[in-house]
Each structure stands twice: as structure tokens, then as C-alpha cells.
C-alpha positions as CSV (number, residue, x, y, z in Angstrom):
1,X,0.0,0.0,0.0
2,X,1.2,3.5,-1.2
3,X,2.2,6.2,1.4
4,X,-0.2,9.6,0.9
5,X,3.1,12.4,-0.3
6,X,2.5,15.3,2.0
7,X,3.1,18.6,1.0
8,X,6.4,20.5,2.2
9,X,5.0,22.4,4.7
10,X,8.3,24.4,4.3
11,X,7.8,25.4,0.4
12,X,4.6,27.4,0.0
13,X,2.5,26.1,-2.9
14,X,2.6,27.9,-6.1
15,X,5.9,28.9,-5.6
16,X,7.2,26.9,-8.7
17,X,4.8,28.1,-11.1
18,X,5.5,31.3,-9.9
19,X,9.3,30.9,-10.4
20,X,8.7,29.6,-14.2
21,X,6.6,32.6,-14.9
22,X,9.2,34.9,-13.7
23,X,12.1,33.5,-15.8
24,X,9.7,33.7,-18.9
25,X,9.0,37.5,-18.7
26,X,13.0,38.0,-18.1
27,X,13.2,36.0,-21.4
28,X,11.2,38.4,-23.3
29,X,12.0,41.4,-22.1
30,X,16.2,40.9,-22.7
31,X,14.6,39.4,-26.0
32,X,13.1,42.5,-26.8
33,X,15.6,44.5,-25.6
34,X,18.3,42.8,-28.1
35,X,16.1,43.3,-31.2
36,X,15.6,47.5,-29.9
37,X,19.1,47.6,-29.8
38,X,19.8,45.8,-33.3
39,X,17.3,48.2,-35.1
40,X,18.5,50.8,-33.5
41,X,22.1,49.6,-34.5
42,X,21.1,48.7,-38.3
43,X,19.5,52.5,-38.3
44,X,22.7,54.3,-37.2
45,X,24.9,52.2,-39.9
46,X,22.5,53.1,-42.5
47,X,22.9,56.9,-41.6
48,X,26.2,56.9,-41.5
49,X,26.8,55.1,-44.2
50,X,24.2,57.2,-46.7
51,X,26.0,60.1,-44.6
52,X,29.1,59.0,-45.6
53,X,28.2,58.0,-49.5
54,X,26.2,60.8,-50.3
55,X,27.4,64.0,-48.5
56,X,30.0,66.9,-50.0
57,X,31.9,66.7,-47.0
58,X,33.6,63.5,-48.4
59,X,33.7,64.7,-52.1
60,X,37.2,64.2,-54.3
61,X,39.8,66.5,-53.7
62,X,42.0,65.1,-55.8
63,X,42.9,63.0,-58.7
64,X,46.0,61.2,-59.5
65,X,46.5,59.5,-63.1
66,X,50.4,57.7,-63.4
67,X,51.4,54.9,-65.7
68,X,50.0,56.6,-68.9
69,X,52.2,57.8,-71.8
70,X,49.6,57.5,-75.0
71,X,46.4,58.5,-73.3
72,X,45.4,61.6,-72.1
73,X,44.2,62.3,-68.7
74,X,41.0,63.3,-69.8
75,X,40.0,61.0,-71.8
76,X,40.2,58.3,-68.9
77,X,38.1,60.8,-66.4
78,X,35.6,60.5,-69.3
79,X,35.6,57.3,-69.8
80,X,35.7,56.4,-66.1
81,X,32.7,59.1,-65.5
82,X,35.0,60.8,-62.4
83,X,35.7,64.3,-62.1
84,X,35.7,66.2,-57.7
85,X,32.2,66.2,-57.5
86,X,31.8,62.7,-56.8
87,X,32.0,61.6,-53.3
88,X,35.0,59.3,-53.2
89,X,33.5,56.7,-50.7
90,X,30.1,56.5,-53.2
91,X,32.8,55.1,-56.2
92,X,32.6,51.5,-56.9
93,X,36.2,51.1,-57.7
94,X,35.9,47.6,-59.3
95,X,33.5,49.4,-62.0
96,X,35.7,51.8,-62.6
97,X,39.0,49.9,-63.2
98,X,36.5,47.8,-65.6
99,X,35.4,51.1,-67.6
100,X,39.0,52.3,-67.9
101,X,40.4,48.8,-69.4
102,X,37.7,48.8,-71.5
103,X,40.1,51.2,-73.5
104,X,42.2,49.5,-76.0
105,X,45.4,50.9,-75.1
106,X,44.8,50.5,-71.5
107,X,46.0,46.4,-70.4
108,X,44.6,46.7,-67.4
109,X,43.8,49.8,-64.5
110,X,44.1,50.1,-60.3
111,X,41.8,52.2,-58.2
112,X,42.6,53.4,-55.0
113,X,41.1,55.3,-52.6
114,X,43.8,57.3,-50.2
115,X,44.1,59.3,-47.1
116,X,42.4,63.1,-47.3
117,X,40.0,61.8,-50.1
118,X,42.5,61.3,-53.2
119,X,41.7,59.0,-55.5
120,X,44.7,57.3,-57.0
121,X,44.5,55.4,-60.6
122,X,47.8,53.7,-62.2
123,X,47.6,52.5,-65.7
124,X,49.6,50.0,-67.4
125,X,49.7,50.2,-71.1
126,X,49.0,47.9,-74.3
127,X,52.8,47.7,-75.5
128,X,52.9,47.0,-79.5
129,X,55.4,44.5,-80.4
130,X,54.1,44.2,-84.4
131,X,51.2,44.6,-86.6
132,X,49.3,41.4,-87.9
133,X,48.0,41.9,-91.2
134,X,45.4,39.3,-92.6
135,X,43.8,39.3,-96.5
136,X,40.5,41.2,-96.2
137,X,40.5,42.3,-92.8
138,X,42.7,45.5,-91.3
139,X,46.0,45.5,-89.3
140,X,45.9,44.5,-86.0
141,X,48.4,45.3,-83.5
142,X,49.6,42.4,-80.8
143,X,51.2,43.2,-77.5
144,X,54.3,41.6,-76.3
145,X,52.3,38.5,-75.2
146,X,51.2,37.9,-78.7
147,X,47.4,39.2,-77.9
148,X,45.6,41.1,-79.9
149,X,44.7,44.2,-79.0
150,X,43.0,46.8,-81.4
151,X,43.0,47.6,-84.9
152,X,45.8,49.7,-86.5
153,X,44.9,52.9,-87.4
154,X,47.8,54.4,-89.4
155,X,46.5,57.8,-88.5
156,X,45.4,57.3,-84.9
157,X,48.4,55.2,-83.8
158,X,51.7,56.8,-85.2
159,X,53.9,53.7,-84.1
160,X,57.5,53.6,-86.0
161,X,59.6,50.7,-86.5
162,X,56.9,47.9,-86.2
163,X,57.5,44.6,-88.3
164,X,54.6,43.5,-90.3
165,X,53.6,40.3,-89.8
166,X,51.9,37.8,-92.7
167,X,50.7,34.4,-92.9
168,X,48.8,34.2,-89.8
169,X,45.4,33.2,-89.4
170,X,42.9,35.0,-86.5
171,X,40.9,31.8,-84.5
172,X,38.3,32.7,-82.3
173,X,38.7,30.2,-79.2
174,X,35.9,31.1,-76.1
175,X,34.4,34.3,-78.0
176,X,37.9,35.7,-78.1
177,X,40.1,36.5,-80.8
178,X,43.7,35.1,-80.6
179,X,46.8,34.0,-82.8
180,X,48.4,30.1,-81.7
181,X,49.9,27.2,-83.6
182,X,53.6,26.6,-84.0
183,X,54.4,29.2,-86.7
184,X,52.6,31.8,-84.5
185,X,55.0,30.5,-81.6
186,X,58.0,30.3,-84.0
187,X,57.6,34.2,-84.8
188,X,57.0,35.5,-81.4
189,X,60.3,33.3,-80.1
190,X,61.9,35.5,-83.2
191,X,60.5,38.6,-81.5
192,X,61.9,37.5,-78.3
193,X,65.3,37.0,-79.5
194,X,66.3,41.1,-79.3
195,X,67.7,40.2,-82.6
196,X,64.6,41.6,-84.4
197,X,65.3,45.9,-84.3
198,X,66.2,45.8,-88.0
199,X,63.4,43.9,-89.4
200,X,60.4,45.5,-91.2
201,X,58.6,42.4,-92.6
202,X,58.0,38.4,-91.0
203,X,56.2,36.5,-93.8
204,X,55.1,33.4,-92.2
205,X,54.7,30.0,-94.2
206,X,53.4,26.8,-92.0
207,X,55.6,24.6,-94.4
208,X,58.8,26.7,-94.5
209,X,58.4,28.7,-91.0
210,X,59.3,32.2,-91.1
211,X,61.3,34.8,-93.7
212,X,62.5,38.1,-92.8
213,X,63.1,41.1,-94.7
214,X,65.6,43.1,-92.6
215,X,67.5,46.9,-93.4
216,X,70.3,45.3,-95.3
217,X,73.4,45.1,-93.0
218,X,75.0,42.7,-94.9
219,X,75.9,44.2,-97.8
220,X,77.7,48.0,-98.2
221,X,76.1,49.2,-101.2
222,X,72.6,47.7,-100.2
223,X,72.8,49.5,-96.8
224,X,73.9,53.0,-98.5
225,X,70.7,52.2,-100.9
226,X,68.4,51.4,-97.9
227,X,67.5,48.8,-99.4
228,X,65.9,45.0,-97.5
229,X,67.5,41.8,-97.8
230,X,65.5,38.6,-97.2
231,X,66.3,35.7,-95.0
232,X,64.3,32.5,-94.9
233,X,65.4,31.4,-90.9
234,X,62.5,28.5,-90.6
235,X,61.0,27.4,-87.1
236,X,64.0,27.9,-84.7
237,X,67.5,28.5,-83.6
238,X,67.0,31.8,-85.3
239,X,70.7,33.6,-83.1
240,X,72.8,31.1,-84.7
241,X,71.1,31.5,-88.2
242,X,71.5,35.5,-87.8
243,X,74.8,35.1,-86.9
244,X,76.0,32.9,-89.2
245,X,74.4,35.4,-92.1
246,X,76.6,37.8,-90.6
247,X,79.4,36.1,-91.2
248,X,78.3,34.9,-94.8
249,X,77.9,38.6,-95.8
250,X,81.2,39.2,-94.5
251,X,82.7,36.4,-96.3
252,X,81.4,37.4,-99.4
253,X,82.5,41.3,-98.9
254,X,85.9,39.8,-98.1
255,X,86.5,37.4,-100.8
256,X,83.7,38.7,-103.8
257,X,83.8,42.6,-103.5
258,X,81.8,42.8,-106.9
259,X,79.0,40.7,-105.3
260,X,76.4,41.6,-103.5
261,X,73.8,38.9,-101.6
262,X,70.2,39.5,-102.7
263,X,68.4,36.6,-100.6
264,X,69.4,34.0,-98.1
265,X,68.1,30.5,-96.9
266,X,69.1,29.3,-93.6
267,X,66.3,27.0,-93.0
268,X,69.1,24.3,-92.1
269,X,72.2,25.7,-90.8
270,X,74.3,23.2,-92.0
271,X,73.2,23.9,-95.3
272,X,72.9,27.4,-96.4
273,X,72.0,28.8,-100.0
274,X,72.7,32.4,-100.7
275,X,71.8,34.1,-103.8
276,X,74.1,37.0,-105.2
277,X,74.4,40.0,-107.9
278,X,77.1,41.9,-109.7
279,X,76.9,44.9,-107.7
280,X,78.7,47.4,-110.8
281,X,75.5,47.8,-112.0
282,X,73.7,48.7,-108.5
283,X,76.9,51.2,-107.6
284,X,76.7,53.4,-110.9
285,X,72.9,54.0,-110.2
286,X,73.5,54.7,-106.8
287,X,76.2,57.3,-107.8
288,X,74.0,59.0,-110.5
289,X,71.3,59.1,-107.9
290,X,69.1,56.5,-109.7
């Protein structure tokens, strides 16, 4: 048989309830409290940031272009929409490096924001390395990576010394336009080489690689003339070939004075043709101002 449970006559009845009722209304208020205090929080940052975004106090002071050398400053303030009314914290610098590079000289552009509200933009350059020229489409000018980067304008880009490049063919590879295969590679090692300052024309072949026509060096009376010379190199070891046409023209100046070399073919090194004129002819004309 089951003892009767007495009440504690030392804990007054209720007083549980009571106690769970309390910590509930503690609950909520300090719940309450907390989402006050993060409106009221969320409403200050929005002030101070529309404050700081949108008011004159925080407007452009200054702006710094470096890193340009073909493109006007004003032309990238224009294109980048800036100018000191804009308040500098209000710029979404990732848009505006995007606008400027969208100019074709411009590789790529670097916006920063610095202390007393100056806004600093460094530029790097498109550098030309040669102009590509393809049957019915215009020039177009690489950089030294080989990319393509606009069309040549004779007019609007008043570049000297370029080689012209031909033989190439423009492929389109994820919706961009791009040279590649091994004469493409062949030429740009060329390029590379530093040995390339004298030559105004690469005429590319994918049989027969790659023939230069260089300011004549190799012959006196060609180089008085200003005349070209051309030199078939093929797909590599283009130093050596250079090097040993050097020494062919000086062979034949030293040895066949009345000679003068009119082409070369180095496509193997080991075995060179060279093709050669009486250069009477060539020195009388040159000395009656033909």
C-alpha cells in the first residue's frame, strides 16, 4: 500500500509556477531588448553610411592618373565618369577599373582610394610588339604576349619601327580573338630573341616557317641604298642562323667585293644557299642618284 506524499509544509505552494513565470518574462524582455538595440544599431549604420556615401563633405579632392604615356588624362576621367564632384566613398572602384580597361590601349587599370579623399589610378599600357596583317580584314596590333589588342589605325596610332607580320590566321577560341599554332610560336620566339630591331617584314609560311626582310646590314652598297635583304630562318634557332648570315655577308665582302647577296636561306644551318648579284650595276645607279 502506497504512502499519501505530503506537501512540504516548508515550500509554499505555487511557488514553482511562480518561479517559471518569472524567468519567462525575463526571457522576453532581454529578447526585446536585443532586437531594440539591433534596429536601432542597423539605423545608425545606414545613416552613417548614406552620410558618408552621399554627402560633399567627403567629395574628391584630388585625382591622380600615373602609368600613362599615349592616353590623355581626360580621356580616362571620361571614360571612367570621375571628375571632384563625386564623393569618393560613393565610387565602386571595381567598376571603374572595368570602364577604364575597356580602353584598348589600357592592359589593365588600379583604383585606389587614399588618405584626405585622393583618388589614385595607375595604368599599365598595351605595348605593340608588331602589326598582324590578314587578306580582307585590317591590321591589327599584338602586344608583347602575342594578344591582340586593337585595330591599327595608321592615323590614330603613329607607331615607328613595327615589323609587319603575314601568314597568320585569327581563330576565335571562347568568344575571343587570338593568334596560336607553331608558326605563331616560332615568330613570337623570333621577337623575343632582341635580334629583331632591324626587321620590317615576317612573312610566315606553316611549311617553310618564317622569312624576314631586314634593313640590309650585310651588304655596303645595299645598306647605303636602304635597301631590304630577305632571309628565310624556318622554325628555330634563329641567333645562330643571324649570326652565321653575318658572317656569310662578311665572307662574301671579303672574298667577292663585286658581289652583292640578294636573298638567303638558312632553313638548315648546316646547309645554307645564298643568292648573289654583280653589284657594278647597282653602284653606278647609286652614284648617279638613280
Amino acid at each position: 500500500m502506497s504512502k499519501k506524499i505530503k506537501p512540504n509544509r516548508y515550500k509554499p505552494e505555487g511557488e514553482s509556477m511562480k518561479s517559471d513565470s518569472g524567468s519567462s518574462i525575463d526571457f522576453c524582455i532581454k529578447f526585446i531588448m536585443t532586437v531594440v538595440c539591433i534596429s536601432i544599431l542597423s539605423l545608425a549604420s545606414i545613416f552613417m553610411y548614406d552620410f558618408m556615401t552621399q554627402s560633399d563633405f567627403f567629395n574628391i579632392k584630388k585625382i591622380e592618373i600615373s602609368g600613362t604615356d599615349r592616353i590623355v588624362k581626360e580621356d580616362i576621367l571620361k571614360l571612367a565618369d570621375l571628375n571632384c564632384d563625386k564623393n569618393i566613398f560613393g565610387l565602386n572602384l571595381f567598376t571603374i577599373e572595368k570602364r577604364i580597361a575597356s580602353h584598348p590601349w589600357i592592359q589593365s587599370a588600379d583604383v585606389k582610394r587614399r588618405p584626405s579623399f585622393v583618388l589614385s589610378i595607375f595604368i599599365i599600357e598595351q605595348k605593340p610588339l608588331a602589326i598582324v596583317k590578314i587578306k580582307n580584314l585590317a591590321g591589327i596590333l599584338i602586344n608583347t604576349h602575342g594578344q591582340p589588342f586593337k585595330e591599327y589605325n595608321p592615323l590614330k596610332d603613329p607607331l615607328k619601327n613595327l615589323p609587319v607580320i603575314t601568314g597568320l590566321t585569327l581563330t576565335n577560341t571562347n568568344n575571343q580573338y587570338m593568334f596560336n599554332g607553331t608558326l605563331f610560336n616560332s615568330i613570337m620566339n623570333f621577337l623575343q630573341t632582341g635580334e629583331s630591331g632591324s626587321v620590317r617584314q615576317i612573312n610566315g609560311d606553316d611549311d617553310t616557317g618564317i622569312t624576314i626582310e631586314a634593313n640590309d646590314i650585310y651588304n655596303r652598297l645595299f645598306s647605303y641604298g636602304k635597301k631590304t635583304i630577305q632571309i628565310k630562318l624556318g622554325f628555330d634557332n634563329f641567333k645562330a642562323k643571324l649570326k652565321k648570315a653575318k658572317k656569310i655577308s662578311e665572307y662574301i665582302d671579303k672574298n667577292f667585293p663585286t658581289r652583292t647577296i640578294c636573298a638567303m636561306d638558312l632553313f638548315n644551318i648546316e646547309k645554307v644557299f645564298i643568292k648573289t648579284k654583280l653589284a657594278d650595276a647597282l653602284h653606278n645607279n647609286l652614284e648617279k642618284g638613280v
